[in-house]
N, C-alpha and C positions, 0 to 999 in steps of 0.2 A: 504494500500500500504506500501510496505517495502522496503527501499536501505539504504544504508551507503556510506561513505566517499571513504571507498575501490573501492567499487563496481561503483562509476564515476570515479574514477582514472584508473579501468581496461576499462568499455566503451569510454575514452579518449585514450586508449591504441588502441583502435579497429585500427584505420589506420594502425601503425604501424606494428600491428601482422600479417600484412601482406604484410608487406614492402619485397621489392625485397633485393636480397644480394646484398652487394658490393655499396651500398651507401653509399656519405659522409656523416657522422656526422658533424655537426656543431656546434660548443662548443661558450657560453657565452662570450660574451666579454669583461663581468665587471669581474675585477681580484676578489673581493670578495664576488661574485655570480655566480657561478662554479664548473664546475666539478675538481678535481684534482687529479694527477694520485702519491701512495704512492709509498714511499721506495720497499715494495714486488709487484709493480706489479699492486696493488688491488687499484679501484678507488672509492671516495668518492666527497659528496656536500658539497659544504662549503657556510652556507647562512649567510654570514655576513650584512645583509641587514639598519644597521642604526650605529649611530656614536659610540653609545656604548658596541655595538660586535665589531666594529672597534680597540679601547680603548685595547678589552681582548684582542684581535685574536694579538695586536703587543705586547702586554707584555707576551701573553702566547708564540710568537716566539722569543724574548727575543731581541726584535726590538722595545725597546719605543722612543727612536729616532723619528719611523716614524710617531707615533703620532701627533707631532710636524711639519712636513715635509710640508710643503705649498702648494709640489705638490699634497698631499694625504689628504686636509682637509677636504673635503665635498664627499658624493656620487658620485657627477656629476665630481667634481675635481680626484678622484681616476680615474671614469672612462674614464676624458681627459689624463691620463699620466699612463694610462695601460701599455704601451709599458715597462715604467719603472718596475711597481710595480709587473706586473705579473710573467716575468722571475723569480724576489725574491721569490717569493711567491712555484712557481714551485721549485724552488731548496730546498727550506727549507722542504717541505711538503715530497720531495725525501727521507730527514735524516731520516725518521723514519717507522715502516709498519702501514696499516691505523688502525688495530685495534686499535694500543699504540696511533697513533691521535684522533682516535674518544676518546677514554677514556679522554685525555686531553684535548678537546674541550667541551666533556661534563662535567667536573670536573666543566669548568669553564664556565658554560652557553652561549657558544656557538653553535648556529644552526649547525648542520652539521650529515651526513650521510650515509654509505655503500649504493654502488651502486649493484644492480641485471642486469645478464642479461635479456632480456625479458623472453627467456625460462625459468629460475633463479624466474623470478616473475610469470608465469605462472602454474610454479611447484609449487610454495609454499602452505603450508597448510592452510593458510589462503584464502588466492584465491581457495584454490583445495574446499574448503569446501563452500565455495559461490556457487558452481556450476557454474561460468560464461562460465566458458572456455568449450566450443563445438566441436565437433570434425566432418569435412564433408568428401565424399570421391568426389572429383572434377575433372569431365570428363577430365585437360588437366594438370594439377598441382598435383595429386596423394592426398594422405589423409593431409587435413588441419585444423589445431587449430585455431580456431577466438574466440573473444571474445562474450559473449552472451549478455542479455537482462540487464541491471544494476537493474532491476523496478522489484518487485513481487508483486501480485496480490491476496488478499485472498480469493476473489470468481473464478477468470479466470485464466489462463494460458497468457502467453506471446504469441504470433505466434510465427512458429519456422519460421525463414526466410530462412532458407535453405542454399547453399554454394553461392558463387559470380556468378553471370551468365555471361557464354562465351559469347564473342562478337557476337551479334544479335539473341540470344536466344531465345528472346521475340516478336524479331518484328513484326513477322505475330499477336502475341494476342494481343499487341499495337495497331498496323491498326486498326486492327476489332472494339478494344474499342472505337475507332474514327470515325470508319462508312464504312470504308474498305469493299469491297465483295472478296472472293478467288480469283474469275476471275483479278478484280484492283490489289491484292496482287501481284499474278501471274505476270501480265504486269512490275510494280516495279519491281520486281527481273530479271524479264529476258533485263531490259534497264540496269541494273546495277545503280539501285535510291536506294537500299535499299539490304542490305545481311541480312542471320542467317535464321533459321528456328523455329519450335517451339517445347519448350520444356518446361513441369511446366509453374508456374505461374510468373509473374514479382516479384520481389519482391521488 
């Protein structure tokens, strides 16, 4: 059996890649575990996740001040007094495009990272070359990209699960695996207990 790190970060992805438009995002609410949005535009992660990336991230914004700051001493203290620290944090990060931040976060061993759109991360050559990404054409939604199998097999193949099944697709083959006769089908549907018809296999 074969996978990587990548390839459960795209099957993690699987929900999403098919997330409807027009949803809110919901952003992090610890000021120094977060998305943030750069001078050009272009958005990055900033994982400052313990006291001594805490230490660089205010001397590398030339805020050692906050180091010292009572309200910003600990993790959990950072993240009671967000309100405060984040605003700064957003305006400073503004000053500059993220390229020229990420360079100086990495200078100074700070976690932190350019963000992709999903399409951005679904195109990429590293993903393209995984082969995750599948392509279906889907009776009510047109041609769609999902993510694939994360897991490869050296004797077997994956099943291919085929595209998302329209609402009641299955339920006459559902019934039946339960003990259902066409005639009982029949009756469900025309009382209105049960919709969909049948098409392929459940998956």
């Amino acid at each position: 059996m074969e996978t990587s790190l990548l390839q459960g970060v795209l099957a993690l992805q699987s929900g999403n890649a098919i997330d409807y438009a027009g949803k809110q995002h919901v952003f992090r609410d610890n000021p120094t575990y977060r998305l943030y949005r750069a001078g050009d535009g272009e958005w990055f992660f900033l994982a400052c996740g313990n006291q001594s990336f805490w230490g660089k991230l205010c001397r590398v914004i030339g805020r050692t001040d906050l180091v010292d700051d009572p309200r910003f001493g600990s993790w959990l203290l950072r993240l009671d007094n967000r309100e405060a620290l984040m605003p700064l944090l957003e305006a400073t990060f503004a000053s500059r495009p993220r390229a020229e931040w990420l360079k100086i976060l990495a200078d100074h061993d700070i976690p932190a990272a350019g963000t992709q759109t999903l399409l951005e991360f679904m195109d990429d050559p590293a993903v393209q070359h995984l082969g995750m990404i599948v392509s279906y054409d889907h009776p009510e939604v047109g041609r769609l990209r999902m993510m694939g199998q994360p897991l490869r097999f050296s004797e077997s193949q994956a099943p291919d699960a085929g595209p998302p099944p329209v609402l009641g697709q299955h339920t006459d083959q559902v019934l039946r695996e339960i003990g259902f006769r066409d005639r009982a089908i029949a009756d469900l549907r025309r009382r209105g207990i049960v919709r969909g018809g049948t098409a392929g296999r459940a998956g």
